[in-house]
ROLUMBA-427179 format. One record per residue (C-alpha): residue number from 1; x, y, z; chain; residue in three letters. Coordinates in pm, whole numbers. Each point is the difference from the previous one (the first is absolute). Example, Ala and Ser with C-alpha at 12.3 -4.5 7.8 and 13.67 -1.06 7.14 Angstrom:
BEGIN
{atom 1, {1230, -450, 780}, A, Ala}
{atom 2, {137, 344, -66}, A, Ser}
This chain:
BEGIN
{atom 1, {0, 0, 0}, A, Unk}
{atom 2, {83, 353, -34}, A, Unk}
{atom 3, {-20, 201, 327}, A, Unk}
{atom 4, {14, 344, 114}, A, Unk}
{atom 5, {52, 81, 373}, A, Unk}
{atom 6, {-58, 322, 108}, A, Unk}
{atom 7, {184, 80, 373}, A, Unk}
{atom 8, {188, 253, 180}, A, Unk}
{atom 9, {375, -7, 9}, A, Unk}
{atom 10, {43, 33, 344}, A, Unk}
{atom 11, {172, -221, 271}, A, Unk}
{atom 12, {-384, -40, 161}, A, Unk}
{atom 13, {-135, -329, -6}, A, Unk}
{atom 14, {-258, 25, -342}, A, Unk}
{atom 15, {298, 156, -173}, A, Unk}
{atom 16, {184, -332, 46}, A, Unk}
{atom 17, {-290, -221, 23}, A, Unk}
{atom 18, {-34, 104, -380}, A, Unk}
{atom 19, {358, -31, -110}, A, Unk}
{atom 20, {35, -316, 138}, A, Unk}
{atom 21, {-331, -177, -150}, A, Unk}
{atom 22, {146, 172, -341}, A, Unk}
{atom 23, {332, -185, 45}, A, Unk}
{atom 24, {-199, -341, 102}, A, Unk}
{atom 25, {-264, 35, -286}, A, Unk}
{atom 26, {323, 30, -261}, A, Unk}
{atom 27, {176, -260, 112}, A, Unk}
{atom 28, {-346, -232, -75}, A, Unk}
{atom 29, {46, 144, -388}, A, Unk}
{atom 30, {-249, 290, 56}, A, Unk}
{atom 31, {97, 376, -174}, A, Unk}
{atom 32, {-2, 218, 255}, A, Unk}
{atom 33, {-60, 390, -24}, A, Unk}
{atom 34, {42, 216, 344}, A, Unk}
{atom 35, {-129, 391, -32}, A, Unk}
{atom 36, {106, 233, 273}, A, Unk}
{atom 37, {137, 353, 28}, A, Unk}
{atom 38, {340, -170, 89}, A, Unk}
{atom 39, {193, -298, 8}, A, Unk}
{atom 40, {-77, -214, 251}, A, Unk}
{atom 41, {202, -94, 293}, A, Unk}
{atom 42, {-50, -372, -77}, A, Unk}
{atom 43, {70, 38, -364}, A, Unk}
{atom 44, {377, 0, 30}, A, Unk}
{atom 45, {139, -217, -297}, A, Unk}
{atom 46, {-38, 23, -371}, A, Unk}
{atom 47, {-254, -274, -158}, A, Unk}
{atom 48, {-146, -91, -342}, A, Unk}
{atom 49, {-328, -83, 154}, A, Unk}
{atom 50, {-62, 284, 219}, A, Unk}
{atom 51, {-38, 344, -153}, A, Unk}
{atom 52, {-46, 324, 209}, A, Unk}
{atom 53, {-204, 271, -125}, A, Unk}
{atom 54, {80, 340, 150}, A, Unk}
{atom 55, {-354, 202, 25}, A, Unk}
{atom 56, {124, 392, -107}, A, Unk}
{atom 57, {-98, 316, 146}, A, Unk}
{atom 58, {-8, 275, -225}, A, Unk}
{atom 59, {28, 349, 211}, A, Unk}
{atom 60, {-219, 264, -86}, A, Unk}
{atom 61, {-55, 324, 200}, A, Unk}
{atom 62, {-368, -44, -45}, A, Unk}
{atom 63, {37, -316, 244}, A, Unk}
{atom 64, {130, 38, 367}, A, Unk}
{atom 65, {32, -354, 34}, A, Unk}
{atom 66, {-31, -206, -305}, A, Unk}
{atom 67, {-269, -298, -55}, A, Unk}
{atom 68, {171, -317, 47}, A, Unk}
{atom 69, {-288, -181, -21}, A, Unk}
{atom 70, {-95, 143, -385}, A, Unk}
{atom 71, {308, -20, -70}, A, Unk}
{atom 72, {15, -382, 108}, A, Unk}
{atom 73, {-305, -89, -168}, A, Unk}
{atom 74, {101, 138, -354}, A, Unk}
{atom 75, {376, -261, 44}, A, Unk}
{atom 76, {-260, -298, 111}, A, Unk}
{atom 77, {-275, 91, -336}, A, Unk}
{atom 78, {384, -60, -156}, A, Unk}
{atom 79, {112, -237, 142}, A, Unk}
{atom 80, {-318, -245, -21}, A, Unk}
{atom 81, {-17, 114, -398}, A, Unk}
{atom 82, {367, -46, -119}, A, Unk}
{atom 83, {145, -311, 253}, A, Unk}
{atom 84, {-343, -172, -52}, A, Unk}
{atom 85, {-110, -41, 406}, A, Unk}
{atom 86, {-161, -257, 94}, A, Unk}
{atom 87, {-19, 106, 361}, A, Unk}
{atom 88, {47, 287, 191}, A, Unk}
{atom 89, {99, -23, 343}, A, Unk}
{atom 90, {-33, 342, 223}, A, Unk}
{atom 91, {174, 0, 357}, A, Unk}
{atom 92, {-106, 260, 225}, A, Unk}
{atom 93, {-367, 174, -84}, A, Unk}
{atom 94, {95, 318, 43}, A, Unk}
{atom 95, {31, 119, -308}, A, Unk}
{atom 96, {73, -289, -202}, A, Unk}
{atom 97, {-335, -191, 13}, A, Unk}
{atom 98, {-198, 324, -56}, A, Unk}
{atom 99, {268, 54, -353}, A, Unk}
{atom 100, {-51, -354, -84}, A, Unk}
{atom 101, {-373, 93, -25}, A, Unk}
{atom 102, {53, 261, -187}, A, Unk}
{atom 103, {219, -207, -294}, A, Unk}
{atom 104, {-270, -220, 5}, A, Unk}
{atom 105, {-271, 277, -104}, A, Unk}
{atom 106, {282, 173, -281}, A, Unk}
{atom 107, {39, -335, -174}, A, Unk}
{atom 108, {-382, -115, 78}, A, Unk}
{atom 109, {-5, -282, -263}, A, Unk}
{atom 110, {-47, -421, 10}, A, Unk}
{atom 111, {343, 16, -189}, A, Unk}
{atom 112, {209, 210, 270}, A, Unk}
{atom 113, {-167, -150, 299}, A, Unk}
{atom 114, {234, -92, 278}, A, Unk}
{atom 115, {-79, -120, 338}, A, Unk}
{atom 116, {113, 233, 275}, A, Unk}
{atom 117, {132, -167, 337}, A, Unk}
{atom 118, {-15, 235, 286}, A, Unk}
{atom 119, {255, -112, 287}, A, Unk}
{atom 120, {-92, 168, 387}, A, Unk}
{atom 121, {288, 40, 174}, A, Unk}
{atom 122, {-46, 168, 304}, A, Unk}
{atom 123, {10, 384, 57}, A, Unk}
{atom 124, {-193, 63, -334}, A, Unk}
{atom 125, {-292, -124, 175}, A, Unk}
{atom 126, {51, 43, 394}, A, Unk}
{atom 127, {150, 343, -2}, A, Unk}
{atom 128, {-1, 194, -331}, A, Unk}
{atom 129, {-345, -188, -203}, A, Unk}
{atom 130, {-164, 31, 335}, A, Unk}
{atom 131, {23, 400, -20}, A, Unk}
{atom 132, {-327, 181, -64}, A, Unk}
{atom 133, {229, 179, -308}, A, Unk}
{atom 134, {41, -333, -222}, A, Unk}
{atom 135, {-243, -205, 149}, A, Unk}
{atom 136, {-270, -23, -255}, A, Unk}
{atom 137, {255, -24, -249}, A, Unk}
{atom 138, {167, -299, 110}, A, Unk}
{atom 139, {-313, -134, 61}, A, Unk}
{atom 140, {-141, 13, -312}, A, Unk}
{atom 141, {356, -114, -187}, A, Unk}
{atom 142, {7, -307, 239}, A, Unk}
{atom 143, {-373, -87, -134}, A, Unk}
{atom 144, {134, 59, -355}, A, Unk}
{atom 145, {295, -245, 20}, A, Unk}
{atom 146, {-35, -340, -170}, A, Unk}
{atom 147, {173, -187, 288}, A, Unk}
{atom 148, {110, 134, 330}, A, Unk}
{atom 149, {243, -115, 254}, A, Unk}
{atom 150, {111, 65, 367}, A, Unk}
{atom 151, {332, -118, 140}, A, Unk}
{atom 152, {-155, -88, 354}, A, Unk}
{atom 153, {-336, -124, 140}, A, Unk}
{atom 154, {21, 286, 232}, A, Unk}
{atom 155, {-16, 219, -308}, A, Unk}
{atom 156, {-235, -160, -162}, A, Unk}
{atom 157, {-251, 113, 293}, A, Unk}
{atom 158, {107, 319, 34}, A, Unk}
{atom 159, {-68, 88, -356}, A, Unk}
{atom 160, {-365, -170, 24}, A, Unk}
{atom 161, {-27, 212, 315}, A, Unk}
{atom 162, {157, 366, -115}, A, Unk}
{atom 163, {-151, -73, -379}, A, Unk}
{atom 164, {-324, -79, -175}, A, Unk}
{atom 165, {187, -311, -171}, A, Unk}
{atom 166, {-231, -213, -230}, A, Unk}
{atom 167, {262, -215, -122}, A, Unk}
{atom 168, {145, -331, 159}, A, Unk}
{atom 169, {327, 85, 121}, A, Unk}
{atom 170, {238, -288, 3}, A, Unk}
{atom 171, {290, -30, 235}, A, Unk}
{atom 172, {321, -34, -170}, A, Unk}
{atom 173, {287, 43, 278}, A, Unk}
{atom 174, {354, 144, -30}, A, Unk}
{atom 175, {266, -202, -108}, A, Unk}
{atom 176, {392, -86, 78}, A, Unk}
{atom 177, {270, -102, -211}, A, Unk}
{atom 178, {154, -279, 213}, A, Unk}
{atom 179, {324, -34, -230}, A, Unk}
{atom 180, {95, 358, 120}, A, Unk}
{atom 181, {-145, 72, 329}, A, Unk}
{atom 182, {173, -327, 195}, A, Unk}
{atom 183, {233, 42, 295}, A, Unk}
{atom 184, {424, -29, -155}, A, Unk}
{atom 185, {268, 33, 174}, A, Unk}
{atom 186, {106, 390, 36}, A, Unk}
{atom 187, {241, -73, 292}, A, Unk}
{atom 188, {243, 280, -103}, A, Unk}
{atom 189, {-290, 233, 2}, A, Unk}
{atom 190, {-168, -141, 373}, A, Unk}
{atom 191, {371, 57, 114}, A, Unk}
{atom 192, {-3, 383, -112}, A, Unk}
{atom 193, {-299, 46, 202}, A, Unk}
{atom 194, {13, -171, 292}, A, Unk}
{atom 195, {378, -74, 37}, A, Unk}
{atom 196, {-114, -146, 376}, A, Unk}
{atom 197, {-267, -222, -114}, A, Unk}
{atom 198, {-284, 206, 55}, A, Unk}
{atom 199, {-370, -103, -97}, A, Unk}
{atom 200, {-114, 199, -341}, A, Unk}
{atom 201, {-354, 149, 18}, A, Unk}
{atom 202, {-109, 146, -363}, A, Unk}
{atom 203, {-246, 218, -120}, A, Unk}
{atom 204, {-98, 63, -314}, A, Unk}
{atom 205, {-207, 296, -140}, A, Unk}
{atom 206, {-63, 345, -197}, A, Unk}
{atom 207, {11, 154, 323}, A, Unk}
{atom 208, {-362, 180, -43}, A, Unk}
{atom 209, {-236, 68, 359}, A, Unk}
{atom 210, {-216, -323, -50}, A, Unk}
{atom 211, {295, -198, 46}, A, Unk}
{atom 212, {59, 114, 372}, A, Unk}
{atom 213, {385, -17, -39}, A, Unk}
{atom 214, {72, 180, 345}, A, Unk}
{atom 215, {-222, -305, 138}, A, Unk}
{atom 216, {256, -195, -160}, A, Unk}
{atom 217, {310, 183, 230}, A, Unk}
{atom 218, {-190, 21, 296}, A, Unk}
{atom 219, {-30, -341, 8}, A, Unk}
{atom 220, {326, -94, -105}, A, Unk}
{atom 221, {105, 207, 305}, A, Unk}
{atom 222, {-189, -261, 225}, A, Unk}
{atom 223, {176, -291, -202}, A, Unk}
{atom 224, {344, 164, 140}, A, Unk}
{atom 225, {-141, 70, 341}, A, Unk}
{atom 226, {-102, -370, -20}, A, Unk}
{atom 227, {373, -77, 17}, A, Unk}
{atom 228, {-32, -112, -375}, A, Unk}
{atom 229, {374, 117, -153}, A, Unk}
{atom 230, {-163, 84, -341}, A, Unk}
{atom 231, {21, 266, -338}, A, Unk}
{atom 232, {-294, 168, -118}, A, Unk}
{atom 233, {23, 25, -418}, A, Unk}
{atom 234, {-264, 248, -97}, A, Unk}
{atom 235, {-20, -40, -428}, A, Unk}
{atom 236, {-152, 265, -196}, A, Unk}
{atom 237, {-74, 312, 9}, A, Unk}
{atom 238, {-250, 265, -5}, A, Unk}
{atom 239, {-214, 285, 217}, A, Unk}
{atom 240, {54, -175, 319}, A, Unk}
{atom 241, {342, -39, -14}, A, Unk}
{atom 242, {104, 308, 212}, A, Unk}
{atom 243, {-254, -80, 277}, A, Unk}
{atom 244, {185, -347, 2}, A, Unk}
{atom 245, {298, 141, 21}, A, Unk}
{atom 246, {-88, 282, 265}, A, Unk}
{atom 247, {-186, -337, 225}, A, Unk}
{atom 248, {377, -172, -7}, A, Unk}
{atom 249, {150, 313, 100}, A, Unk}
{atom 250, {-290, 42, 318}, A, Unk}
{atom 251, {67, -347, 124}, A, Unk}
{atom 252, {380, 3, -59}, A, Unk}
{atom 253, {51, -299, -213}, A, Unk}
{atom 254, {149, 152, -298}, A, Unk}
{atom 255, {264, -273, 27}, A, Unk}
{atom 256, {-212, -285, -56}, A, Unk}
{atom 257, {-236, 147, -304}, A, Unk}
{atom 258, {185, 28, -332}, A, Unk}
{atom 259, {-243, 192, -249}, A, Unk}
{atom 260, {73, -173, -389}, A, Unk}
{atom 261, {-227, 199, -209}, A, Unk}
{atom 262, {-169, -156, -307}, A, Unk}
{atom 263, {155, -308, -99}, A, Unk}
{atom 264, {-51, -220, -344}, A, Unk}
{atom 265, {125, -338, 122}, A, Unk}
{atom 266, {-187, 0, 326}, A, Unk}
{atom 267, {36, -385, -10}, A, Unk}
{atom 268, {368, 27, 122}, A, Unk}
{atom 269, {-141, 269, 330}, A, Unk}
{atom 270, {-231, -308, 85}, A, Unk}
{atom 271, {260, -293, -35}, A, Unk}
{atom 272, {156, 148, 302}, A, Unk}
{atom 273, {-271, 73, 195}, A, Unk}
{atom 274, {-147, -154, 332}, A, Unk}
{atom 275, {-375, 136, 4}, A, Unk}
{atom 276, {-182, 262, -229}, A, Unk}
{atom 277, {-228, 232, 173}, A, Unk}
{atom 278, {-290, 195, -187}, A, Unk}
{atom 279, {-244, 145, 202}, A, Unk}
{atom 280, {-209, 147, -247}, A, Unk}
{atom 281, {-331, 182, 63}, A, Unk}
{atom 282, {-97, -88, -356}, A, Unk}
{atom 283, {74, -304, -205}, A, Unk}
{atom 284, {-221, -143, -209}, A, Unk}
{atom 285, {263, -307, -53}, A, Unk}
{atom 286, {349, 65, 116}, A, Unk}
{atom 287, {201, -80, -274}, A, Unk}
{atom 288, {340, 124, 150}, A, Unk}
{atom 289, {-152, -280, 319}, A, Unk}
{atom 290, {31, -277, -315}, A, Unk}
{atom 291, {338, 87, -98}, A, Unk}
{atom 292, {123, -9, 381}, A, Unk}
{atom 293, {-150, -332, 21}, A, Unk}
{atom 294, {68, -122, -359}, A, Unk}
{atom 295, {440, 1, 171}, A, Unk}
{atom 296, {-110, -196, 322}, A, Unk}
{atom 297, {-74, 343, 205}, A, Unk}
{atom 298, {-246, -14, 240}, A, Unk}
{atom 299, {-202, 259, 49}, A, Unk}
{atom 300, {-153, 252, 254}, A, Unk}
{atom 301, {-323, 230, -146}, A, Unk}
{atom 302, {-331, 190, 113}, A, Unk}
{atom 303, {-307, -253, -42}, A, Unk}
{atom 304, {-164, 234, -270}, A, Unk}
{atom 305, {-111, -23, -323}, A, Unk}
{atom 306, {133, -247, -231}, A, Unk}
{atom 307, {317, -80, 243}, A, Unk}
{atom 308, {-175, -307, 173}, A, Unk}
{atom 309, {-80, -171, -316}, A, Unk}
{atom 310, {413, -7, -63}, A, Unk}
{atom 311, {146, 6, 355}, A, Unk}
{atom 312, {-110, -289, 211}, A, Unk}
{atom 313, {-38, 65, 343}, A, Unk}
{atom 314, {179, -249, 215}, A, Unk}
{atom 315, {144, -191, -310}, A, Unk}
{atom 316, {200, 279, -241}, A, Unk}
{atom 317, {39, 246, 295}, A, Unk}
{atom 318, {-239, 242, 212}, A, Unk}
{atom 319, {-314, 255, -60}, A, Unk}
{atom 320, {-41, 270, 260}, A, Unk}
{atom 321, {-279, 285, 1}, A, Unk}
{atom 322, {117, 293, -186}, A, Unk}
{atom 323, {209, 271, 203}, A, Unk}
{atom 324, {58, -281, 289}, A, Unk}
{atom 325, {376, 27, 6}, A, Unk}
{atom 326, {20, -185, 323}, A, Unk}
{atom 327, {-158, -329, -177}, A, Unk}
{atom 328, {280, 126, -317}, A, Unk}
{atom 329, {316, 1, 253}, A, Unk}
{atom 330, {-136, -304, 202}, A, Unk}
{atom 331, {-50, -274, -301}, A, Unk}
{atom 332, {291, 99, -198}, A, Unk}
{atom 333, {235, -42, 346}, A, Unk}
{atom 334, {-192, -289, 57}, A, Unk}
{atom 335, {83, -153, -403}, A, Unk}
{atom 336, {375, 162, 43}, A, Unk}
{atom 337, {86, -184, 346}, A, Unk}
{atom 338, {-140, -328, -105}, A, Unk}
{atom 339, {213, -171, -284}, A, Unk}
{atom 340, {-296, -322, -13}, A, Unk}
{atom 341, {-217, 247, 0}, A, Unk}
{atom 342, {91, 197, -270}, A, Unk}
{atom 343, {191, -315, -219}, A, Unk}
{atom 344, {-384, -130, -7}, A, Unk}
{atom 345, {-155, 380, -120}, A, Unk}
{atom 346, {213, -5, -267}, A, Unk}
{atom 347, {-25, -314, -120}, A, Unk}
{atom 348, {-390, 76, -57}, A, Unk}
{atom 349, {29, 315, -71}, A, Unk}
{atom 350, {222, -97, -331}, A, Unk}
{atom 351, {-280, -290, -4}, A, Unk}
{atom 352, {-301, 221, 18}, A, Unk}
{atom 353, {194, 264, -307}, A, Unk}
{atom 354, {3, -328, -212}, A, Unk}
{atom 355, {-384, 48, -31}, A, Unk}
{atom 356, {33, 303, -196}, A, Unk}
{atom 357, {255, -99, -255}, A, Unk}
{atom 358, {12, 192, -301}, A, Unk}
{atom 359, {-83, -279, -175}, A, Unk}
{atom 360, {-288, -110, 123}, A, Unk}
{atom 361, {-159, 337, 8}, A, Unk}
{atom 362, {84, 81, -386}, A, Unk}
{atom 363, {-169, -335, -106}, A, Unk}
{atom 364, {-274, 148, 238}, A, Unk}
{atom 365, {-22, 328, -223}, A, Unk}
{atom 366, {15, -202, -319}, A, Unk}
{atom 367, {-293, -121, 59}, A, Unk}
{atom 368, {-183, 296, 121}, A, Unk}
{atom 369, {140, 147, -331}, A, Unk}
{atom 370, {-170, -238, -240}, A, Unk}
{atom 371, {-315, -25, 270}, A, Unk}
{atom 372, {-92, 330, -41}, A, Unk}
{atom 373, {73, 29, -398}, A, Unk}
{atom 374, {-221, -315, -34}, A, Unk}
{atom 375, {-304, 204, 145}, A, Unk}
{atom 376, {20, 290, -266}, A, Unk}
């Protein structure tokens, strides 16, 4: 099949969510075409299969900001015309299942009709779709998609509960490519960072409010007072980084907290590490949770959202109530002090990742893909 994807280029999780199911889709054969306003992250080696279509914004002093999403329409009436589409996958709603619509009423004919795929991800319905400004909207291009898809059960309700939603909605979870996220040996690089054997905590983010970084230090700062000799990695970056920074500073553990900014091969930050904390207060799946676990990491998160569908409690690590750092600082120390304890969370955490191999959810997509062209 020919393919178009349509994502943002971002390091956020429907950004590489997209890229990824590109890369898996090509290597079954498919043609794949990704549209974005950048490259994205993901997309970081040259392929015959995979072709990236740059959307362009022309600047005119009449426009303040210009339309993306017109702009983004006109490259997928293109794109569907000239690489022959047979399916159209949108990731995000906001604005790319409202352009796909629009495509689909320029071309308007048996000859040019492609099925449109809407994929929730998270935000685009639970924070931004939910806002009185684009709610009707996102409604309405929801209803107009010929298949749509949510990457959590958790999301699934939330967009029956924030939307008028006649369509089915079929869960189609995040995915992990178990070739590269497994634990290898980075001894050299465990011996930079903790040259006395300390414990590695890791967190992994962009660093924006609803991802309660400072929870993450504050309860680090019990794992030390714990009498836990440990590192705190904090990857990524973003708006929150100076309050993280200016929380270290308060409690006096600059020492311990090494601050690595964005980082492509995240893999090799999680091969080292001991536990991965994300205390989100939003998280329709917790991808960056899969990853963790996908290299034997157990991990400690809030019980919201998507999270408990991923992280086990008991069996892949702990959930704790959002904003309870006490429950934070008490089950990592408890995971950190206990090596049975934490050999076994591992162990079913990498266990519990093989459920969402990349595999398995492509040939999942497949045949959503020729499901919903059967039905037009």
């Amino acid at each position: 099949m020919n393919i178009g994807i349509v994502c943002y280029p971002t390091f956020g999780g429907s950004g590489v969510v997209a890229t990824e199911l590109a890369k898996g889709l090509a290597n079954r054969g498919h043609n794949l075409h990704i549209i974005s306003y950048a490259q994205p992250a993901r997309l970081d080696s040259f392929r015959t299969d995979i072709t990236y279509h740059e959307v362009d914004l022309s600047s005119y002093p009449l426009f303040e900001y210009p339309p993306y999403d017109l702009a983004l329409a006109n490259m997928m009436v293109n794109l569907i015309q000239f690489a022959k589409l047979d399916i159209l996958h949108v990731h995000y709603a906001i604005p790319h299942a409202t352009s796909a619509y629009l495509a689909k009423q320029i071309l308007n004919t048996k000859a040019s009709k492609v099925p449109v795929i809407t994929t929730l991800h998270g935000t685009d319905i639970t924070l931004i779709g939910s806002d009185p400004t684009y709610k009707q909207v996102v409604d309405f291009s929801i209803n107009q998609s010929d298949g749509v898809t949510a990457v959590s059960e958790y999301l699934k309700n939330e967009t029956y509960r924030l939307f008028d939603i006649k369509k089915e909605i079929k869960v189609i979870p995040n995915f992990i490519d178990l070739d590269r996220f497994k634990k290898s040996k980075k001894e050299h690089f465990k011996k930079a960072i903790c040259p006395e054997g300390e414990k590695i905590v890791t967190h992994v983010s962009n660093f924006r409010e609803v991802k309660r970084v400072t929870d993450v230090v504050a309860a680090f700062d019990q794992i030390l007072k714990n009498g836990v000799q440990a590192k705190l990695l904090m990857v990524g970056d973003g708006p929150e980084r100076a309050k993280a920074e200016n929380k270290c500073r308060e409690l006096k553990m600059c020492d311990h907290v090494r601050f690595l900014g964005k980082q492509d091969q995240v893999e090799e930050v999680l091969s080292v590490s001991d536990l991965f904390m994300i205390p989100s207060g939003s998280e329709t799946f917790g991808l960056a949770a899969l990853e963790a676990m996908s290299c034997s990491v157990p991990v400690i998160s809030s019980n919201i959202g998507g999270l408990p569908e991923v992280n086990i409690q008991g069996e892949t690590g702990y959930l704790c109530e959002l904003g309870d750092i006490e429950c934070l600082g008490r089950c990592a120390t408890e995971i950190l002090k206990d090596e049975k304890l934490h050999a076994r969370m591992a162990a079913n955490a990498r266990k519990r990742a093989e459920m969402f191999e990349l595999d398995k959810i492509v040939t999942i997509y497949e045949t959503y893909y020729e499901e919903i062209k059967s039905t037009l």
